[in-house]
C-alpha positions in Angstrom: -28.7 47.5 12.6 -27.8 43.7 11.4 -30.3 41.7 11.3 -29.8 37.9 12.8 -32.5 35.1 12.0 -32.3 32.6 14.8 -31.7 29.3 13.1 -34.9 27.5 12.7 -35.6 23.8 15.2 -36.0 20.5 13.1 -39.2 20.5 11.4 -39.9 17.1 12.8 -39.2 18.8 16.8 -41.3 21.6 15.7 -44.5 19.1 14.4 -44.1 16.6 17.4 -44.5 19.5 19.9 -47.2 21.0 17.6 -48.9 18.0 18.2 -47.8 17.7 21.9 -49.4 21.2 23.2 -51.8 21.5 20.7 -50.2 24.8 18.8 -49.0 26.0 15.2 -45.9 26.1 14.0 -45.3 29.7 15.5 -45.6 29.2 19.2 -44.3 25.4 18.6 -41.2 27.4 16.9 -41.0 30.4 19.5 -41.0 27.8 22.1 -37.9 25.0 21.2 -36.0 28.4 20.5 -36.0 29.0 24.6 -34.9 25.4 24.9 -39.0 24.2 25.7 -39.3 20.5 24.0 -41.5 18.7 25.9 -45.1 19.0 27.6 -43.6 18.9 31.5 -41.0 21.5 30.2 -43.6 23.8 28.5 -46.1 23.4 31.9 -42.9 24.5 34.0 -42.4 27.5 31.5 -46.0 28.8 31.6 -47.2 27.4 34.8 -43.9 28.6 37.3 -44.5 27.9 40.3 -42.8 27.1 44.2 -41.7 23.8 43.0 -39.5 25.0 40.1 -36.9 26.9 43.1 -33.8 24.8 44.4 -33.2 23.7 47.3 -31.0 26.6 49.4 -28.3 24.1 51.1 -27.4 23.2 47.9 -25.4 26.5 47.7 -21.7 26.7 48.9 -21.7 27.7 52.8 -25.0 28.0 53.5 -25.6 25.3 56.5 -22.7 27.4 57.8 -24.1 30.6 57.0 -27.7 30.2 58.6 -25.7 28.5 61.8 -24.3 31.4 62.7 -26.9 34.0 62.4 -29.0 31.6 64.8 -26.2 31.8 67.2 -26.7 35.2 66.7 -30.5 35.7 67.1 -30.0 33.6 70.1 -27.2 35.2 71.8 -28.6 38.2 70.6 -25.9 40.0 69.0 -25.8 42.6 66.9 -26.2 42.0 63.3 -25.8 44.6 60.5 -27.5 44.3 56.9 -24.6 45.8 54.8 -25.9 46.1 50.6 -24.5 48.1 47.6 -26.6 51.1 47.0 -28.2 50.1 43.7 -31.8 48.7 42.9 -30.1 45.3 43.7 -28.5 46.0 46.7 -31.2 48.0 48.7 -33.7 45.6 47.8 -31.4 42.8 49.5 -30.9 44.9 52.7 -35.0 46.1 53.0 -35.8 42.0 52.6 -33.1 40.3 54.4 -33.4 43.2 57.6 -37.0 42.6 57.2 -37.4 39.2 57.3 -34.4 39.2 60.7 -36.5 41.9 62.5 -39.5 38.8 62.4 -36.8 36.9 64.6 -34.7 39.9 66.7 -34.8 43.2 67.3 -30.7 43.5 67.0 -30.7 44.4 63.5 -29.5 47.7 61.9 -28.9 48.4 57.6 -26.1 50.5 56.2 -25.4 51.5 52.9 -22.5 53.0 51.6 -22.2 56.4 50.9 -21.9 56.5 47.1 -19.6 59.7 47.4 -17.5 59.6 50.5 -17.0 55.3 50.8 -18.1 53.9 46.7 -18.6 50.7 45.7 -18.4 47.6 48.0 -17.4 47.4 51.2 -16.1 50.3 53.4 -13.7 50.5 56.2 -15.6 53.2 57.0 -19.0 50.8 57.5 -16.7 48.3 59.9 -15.7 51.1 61.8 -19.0 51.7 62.3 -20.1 48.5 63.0 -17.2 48.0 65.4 -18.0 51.6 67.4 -21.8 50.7 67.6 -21.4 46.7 69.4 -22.3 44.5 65.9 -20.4 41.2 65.9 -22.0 40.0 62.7 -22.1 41.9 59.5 -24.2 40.2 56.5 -23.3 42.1 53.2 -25.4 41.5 50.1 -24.7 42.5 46.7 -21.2 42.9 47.4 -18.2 41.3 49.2 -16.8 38.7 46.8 -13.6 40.1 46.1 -13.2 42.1 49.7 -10.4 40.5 50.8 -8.7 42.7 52.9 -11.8 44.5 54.5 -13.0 41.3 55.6 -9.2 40.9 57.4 -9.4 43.9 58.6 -13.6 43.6 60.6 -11.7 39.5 61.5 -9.4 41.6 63.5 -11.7 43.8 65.2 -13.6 40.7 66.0 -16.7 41.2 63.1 -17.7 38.5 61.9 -18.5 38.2 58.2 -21.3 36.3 56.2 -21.3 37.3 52.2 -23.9 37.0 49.9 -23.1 37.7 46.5 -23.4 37.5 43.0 -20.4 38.9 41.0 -17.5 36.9 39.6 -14.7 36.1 42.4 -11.2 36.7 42.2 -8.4 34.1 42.4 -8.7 34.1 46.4 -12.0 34.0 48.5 -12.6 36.5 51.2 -11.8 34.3 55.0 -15.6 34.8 55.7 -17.9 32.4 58.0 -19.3 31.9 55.2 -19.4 33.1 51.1 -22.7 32.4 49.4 -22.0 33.0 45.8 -23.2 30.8 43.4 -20.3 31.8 41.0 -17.6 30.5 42.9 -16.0 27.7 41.2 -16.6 25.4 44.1 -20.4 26.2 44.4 -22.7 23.1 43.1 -25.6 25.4 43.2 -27.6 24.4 40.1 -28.7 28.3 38.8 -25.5 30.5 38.7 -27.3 33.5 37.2 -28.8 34.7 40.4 -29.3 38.3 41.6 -27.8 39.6 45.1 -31.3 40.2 46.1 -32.1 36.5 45.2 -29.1 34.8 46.8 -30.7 37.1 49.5 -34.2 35.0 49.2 -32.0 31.7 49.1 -30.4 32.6 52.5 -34.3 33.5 54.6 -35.6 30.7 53.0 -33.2 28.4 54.6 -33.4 30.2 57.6 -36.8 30.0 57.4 -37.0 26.4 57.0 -35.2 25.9 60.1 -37.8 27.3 61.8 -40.7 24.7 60.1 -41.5 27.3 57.4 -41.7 26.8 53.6 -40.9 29.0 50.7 -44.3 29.4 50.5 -44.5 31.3 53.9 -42.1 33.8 52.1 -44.3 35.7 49.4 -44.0 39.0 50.7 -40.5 39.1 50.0 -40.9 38.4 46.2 -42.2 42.1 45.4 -38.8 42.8 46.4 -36.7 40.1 44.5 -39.2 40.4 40.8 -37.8 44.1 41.0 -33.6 43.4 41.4 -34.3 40.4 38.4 -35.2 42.7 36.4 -33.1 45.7 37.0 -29.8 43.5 37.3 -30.2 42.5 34.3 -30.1 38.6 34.8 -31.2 35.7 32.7 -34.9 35.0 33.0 -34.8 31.8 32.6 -34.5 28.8 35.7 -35.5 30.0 38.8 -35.2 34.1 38.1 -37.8 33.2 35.9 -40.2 31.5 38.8 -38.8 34.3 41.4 -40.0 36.9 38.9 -43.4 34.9 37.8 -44.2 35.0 41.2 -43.0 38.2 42.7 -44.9 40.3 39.6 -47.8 38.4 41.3 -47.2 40.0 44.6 -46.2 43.6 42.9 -49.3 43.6 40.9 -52.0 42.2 44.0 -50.5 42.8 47.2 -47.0 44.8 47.1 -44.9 46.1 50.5 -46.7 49.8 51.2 -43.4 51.0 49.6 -43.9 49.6 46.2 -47.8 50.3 46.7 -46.7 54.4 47.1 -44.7 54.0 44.3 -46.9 52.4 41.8 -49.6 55.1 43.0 -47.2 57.7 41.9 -47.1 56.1 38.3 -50.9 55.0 38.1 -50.5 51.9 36.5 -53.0 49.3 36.9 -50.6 46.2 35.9 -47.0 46.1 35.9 -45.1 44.2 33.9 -41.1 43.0 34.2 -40.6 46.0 31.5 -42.3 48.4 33.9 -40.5 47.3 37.1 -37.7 48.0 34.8 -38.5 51.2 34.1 -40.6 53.1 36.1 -39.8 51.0 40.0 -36.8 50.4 39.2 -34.5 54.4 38.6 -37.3 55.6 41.2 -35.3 53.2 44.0 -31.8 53.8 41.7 -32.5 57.7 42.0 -31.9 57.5 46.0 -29.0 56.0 46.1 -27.6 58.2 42.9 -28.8 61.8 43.9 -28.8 61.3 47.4 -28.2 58.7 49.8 -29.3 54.5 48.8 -31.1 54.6 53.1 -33.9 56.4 51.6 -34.6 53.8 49.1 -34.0 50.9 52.1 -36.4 53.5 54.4 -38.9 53.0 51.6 -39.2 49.7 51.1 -39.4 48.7 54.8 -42.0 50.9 55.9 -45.0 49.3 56.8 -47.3 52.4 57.3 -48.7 53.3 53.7 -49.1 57.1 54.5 -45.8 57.3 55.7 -44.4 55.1 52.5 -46.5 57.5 50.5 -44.6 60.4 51.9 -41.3 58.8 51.2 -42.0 57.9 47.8 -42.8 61.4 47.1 -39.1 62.5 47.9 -37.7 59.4 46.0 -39.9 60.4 42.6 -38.1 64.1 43.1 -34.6 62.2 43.4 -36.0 60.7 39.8 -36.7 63.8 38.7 -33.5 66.0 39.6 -31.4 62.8 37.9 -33.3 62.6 34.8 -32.1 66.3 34.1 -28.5 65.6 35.4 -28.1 62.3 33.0 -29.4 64.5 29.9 -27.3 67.4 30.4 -24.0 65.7 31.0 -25.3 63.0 28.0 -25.2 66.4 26.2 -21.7 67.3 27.7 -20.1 63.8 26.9 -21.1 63.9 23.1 -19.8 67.7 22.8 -16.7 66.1 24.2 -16.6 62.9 21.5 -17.1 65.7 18.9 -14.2 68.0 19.7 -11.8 66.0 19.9 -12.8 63.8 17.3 -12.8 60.7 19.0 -16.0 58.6 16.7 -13.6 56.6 14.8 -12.1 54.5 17.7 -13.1 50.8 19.2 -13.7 52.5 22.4 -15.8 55.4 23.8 -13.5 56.7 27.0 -14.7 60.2 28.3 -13.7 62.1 31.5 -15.0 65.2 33.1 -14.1 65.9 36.4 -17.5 67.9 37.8 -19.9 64.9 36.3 -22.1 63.5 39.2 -20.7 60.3 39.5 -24.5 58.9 40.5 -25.1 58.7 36.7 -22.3 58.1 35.2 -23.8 54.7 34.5 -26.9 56.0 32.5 -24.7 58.5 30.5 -22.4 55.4 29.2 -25.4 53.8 28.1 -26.6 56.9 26.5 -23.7 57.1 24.6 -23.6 53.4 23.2 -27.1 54.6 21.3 -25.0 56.9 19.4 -21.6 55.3 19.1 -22.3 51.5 19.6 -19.0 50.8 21.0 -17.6 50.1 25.1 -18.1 52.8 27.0 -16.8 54.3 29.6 -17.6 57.0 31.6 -15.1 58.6 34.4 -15.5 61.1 36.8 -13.4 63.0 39.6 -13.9 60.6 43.0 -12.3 62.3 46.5 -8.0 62.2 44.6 -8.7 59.2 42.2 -11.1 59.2 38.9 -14.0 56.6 39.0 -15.4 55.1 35.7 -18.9 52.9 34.9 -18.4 50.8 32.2 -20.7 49.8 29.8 -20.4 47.3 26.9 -21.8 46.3 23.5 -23.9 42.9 22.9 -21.0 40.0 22.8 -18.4 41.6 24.3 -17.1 41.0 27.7 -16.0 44.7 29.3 -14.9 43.0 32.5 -12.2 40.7 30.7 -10.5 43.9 29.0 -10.7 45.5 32.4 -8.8 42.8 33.8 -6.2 43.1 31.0 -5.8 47.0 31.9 -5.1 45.8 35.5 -2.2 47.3 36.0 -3.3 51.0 35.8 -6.3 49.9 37.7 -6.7 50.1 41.9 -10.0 49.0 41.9 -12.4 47.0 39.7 -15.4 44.7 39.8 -18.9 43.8 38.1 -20.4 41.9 34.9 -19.6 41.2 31.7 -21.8 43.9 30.4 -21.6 46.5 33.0 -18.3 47.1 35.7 -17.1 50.1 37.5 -13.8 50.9 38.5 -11.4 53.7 39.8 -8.0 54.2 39.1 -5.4 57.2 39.9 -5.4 60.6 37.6 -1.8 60.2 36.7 -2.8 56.8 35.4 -6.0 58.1 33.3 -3.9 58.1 29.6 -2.1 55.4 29.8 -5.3 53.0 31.1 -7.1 54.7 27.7 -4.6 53.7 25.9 -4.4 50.4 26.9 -7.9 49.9 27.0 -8.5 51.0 23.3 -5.8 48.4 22.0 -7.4 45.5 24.2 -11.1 46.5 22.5 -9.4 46.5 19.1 -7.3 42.8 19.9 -10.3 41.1 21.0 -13.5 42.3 19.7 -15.6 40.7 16.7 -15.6 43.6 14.3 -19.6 42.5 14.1 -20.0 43.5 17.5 -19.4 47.4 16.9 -22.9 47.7 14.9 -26.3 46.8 16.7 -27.4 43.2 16.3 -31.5 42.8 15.7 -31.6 38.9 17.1 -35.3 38.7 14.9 -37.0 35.2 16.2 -38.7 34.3 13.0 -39.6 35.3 9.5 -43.6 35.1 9.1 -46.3 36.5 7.0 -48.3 39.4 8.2 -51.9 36.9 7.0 -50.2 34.8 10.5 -50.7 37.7 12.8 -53.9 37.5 14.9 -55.1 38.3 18.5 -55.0 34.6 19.7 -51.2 34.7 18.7 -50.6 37.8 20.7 -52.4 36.1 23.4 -50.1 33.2 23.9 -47.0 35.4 23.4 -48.2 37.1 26.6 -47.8 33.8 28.2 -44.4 33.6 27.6 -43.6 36.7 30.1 -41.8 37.8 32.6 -39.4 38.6 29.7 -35.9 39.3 29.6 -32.3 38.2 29.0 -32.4 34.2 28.1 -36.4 35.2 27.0 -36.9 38.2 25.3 -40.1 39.1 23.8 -40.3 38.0 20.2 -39.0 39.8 16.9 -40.6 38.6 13.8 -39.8 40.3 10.4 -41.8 40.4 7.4 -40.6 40.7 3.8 -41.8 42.1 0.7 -44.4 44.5 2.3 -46.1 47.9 1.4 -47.7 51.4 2.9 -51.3 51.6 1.8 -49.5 55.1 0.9 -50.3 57.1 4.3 -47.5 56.5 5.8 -45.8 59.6 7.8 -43.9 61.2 10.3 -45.7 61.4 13.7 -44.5 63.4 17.0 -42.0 66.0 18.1 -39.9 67.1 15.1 -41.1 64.4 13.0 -38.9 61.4 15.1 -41.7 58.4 14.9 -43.1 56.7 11.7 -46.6 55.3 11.1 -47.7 53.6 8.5 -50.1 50.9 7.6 -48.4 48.1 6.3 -50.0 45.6 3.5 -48.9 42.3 1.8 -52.0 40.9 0.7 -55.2 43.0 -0.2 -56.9 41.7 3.0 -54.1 42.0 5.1 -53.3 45.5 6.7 -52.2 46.1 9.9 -51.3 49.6 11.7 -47.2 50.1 12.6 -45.9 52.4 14.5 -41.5 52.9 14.8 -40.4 55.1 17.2 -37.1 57.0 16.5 -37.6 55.6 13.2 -38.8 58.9 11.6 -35.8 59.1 9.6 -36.2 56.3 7.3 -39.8 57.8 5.6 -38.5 57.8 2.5 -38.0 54.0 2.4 -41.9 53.4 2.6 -42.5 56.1 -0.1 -44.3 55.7 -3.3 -45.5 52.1 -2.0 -42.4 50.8 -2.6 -41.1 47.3 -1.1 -39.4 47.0 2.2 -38.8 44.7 5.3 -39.9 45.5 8.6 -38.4 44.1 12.2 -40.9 44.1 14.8 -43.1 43.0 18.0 -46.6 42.7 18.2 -48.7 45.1 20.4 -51.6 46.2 21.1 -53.3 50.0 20.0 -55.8 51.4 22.4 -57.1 54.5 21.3 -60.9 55.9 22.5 -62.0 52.9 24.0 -61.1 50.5 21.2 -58.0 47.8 21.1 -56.7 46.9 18.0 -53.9 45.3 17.0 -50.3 46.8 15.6 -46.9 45.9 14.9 -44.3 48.2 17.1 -41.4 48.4 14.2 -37.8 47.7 15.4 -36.6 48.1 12.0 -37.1 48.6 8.9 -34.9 48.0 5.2 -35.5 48.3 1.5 
């Protein structure tokens, strides 16, 4: 890893905010690092609350948008809840069919078959929609680029309202109406929404209409907490208030869905990290190993045995892809090795009997071992399907835009982007793709940045530190949890290899003869001989706490560490 020291405020902005809140230099640090200068901006970071959200009519289309869905409700038509089948878009379908079925009975969901339609919208869901009477078709999570599916439902008479998040193309889709706070002629304030929380945008104007505040909302936020953080979107703006509060609702009084699923788990208090990863591949796992309706069927029941019944199935779901990602992981290395493909810019594998449901986790798998874009294809009805995956600082979707033309289909983030593309196409797009990497990436970017927050002593470490730097949660991109390194430290000489085959270190680090502190490193097992013989090194690291038989101290959870 390289390890990047964030540059250090002004030491006058750091003492006049010192002063201001009444902290030391760490937190006063910490804090102008995320952008916090002031007293109001500090209360709006710790205190998030209702008031921090924007106003939903400030988005692109959205007068036009909640018009004709009240035309709907009150000619009572029917209306279709149409969402990807990730964590992002099932969670938009269970709150957006939810909240309608407060209003009319005339709503159904659909999610596309992962397998048999893909990514997006289908022509096979508008044929649906057009055999089973629906007139209005709200799709969340996807649409933005759908261009000619949305011709094709105008002509059948389907009306169209899309709420997404993902970068349009050149053209937007002829729509009653596009919420998307991306598009370039969308004023909306906060561009870095999830699907799920244009979602929330769109009831809560509804709701409004109908003399209600955001405030009459809160059962929804379990719901949107849980895509922020599995998207992967800045926590910072309103994700962070949408988070703040629906962690609130997760953690006191979730949907019976989420209540079923935490039981399953038995964790008293979850945080954004847990949402992450224990809520978040349970819902993923549906819509991967089996079909994304059983996560939607989940998370609108409102019977709790029934919910608990469900979740039961989903955790199996878990299960059976847990196994599947490793074994093909094991597959896709096997492959890198053979045919001596490690040197490259670019990780490109293909195997044409991989489930394509985790083809997404397997390209992130390999980036641990060969920190490089990724991407992962699979056989897909006659054409090959690919998740991408990308390395901090470089955007995966701009090279996929410059391997266009052996592309059909493409679409997603700078980070993460799927796409599918014809077998007879397969070389040359490698080809291609490998070149772009190696025009346009930082050479920097091919080894693991450690972004390390500050440099401090380990005498500064002490339980009313880790106390405020709890504060600062719901964590995440924009506001992750804070790395410190400390130089020129020591093992009291006990340091050792813990765990199966000797993979995690612990050690008891020292700098001072009063200061020792406990550290564990997982995966860091390998580097024991750079603590040996109490010699000098460096260690990267958050602080954590250690309970162990009823006792809480606390311990540094090594990133890192160098001689």
């Amino acid at each position: 890893m390289r390890w990047t020291l964030k540059p250090k405020p002004q030491a006058s902005k750091v003492e006049e905010l010192k002063t201001t809140l009444q902290v030391d230099d760490i937190i006063a640090t910490l804090l102008l690092q995320r952008g916090i200068d002031s007293y109001q901006a500090a209360k709006t970071f710790f205190r998030p609350s209702f008031e921090d959200l924007h106003d939903p009519f400030l988005m692109k289309d959205m007068a036009i948008a909640v018009a004709r869905i009240e035309k709907a409700i009150e000619n009572q038509e029917n209306i279709m809840v149409y969402g990807d089948y990730d964590v992002d878009g099932t969670t938009s379908v269970a709150l957006m069919s939810s909240y309608l079925k407060t209003r009319t009975q005339n709503v159904a969901t659909y999610i596309p078959d992962r397998y048999d339609e893909g990514y997006g919208i289908s022509y096979k869901g508008i044929d649906f929609a057009d055999d089973n009477g629906f007139s209005l078709i709200i799709a969340l999570d996807c649409g933005v680029k759908a261009i000619e599916k949305v011709a094709y439902a105008k002509e059948k008479g389907i009306d169209f309202i899309i709420c997404d998040h993902h970068r349009p193309g050149g053209t937007i889709p002829d729509a009653v109406a596009v919420l998307d706070p991306k598009r370039n002629d969308c004023d909306y304030p906060f561009k870095e929404l999830c699907g799920c929380g244009v979602g929330f945008k769109l009831i809560t104007a509804l709701a409004s209409k109908q003399g209600q505040t955001v405030e009459d909302l809160v059962e929804y936020l379990d719901l949107v907490a849980t895509a922020i953080g599995a998207d992967i979107v800045p926590v910072v703006d309103e994700n962070r208030a949408l988070a703040y509060l629906g962690l609130q609702v997760i953690n006191t009084n979730p949907r019976p869905g989420m209540k079923a699923m935490i039981a399953e788990v038995k964790k008293d208090e979850l945080t954004i990290t847990d949402v992450v990863f224990i809520i978040a591949p349970r819902i993923n796992a549906a819509g991967r190993m089996k079909h994304g309706n059983h996560a939607v069927t989940l998370l609108t029941e409102t019977d709790f045995n029934l919910a608990a019944e469900y979740a039961v199935d989903i955790d199996q779901f878990n299960t059976d892809r847990r196994e599947t990602d490793k074994r093909i992981t094991q597959e896709a290395l096997i492959q890198i090795e053979e045919k001596n493909e490690q040197e490259g810019f670019t990780t490109v594998v293909y195997d044409e009997t991989w489930h394509k449901g985790v083809i997404g986790i397997v390209a992130s798998r390999l980036i641990e071992t060969y920190y490089r874009p990724t991407l992962v294809f699979t056989k897909s009805g006659d054409k090959l399907a690919a998740s991408a995956r990308s390395v901090s600082g470089f955007d995966v979707y701009n090279a996929l835009e410059a391997c266009s033309e052996h592309i059909e289909q493409f679409g997603g983030h700078k980070y993460a982007a799927g796409l599918t593309l014809l077998p007879e196409n397969y070389e040359a797009f490698k080809a291609k793709f490998e070149s772009v990497v190696k025009e346009t990436i930082d050479p920097k970017s091919l080894t693991p940045e450690l972004k390390i927050d500050l440099d401090i002593e380990l005498s500064q470490i002490n339980n009313k530190l880790l106390r405020i730097i709890r504060q600062f949660a719901p964590f995440g991109p924009g506001n992750m949890s804070p790395v410190f390194m400390t130089q020129n430290i020591k093992d009291t000489g006990w340091g050792k290899c813990v765990g199966e085959d000797d993979k995690h270190l612990r050690l008891t680090a020292t700098q001072s003869f009063n200061d020792k502190i406990v550290c564990i490193g997982f995966g860091l097992g390998d580097k024991i001989n750079i603590i040996k013989e109490k010699k000098m090194f460096s260690v990267a690291y958050s602080i954590d706490e250690n309970h162990w038989n009823g006792s809480v101290s606390l311990q540094l959870k090594l990133k890192d560490i160098k001689a």
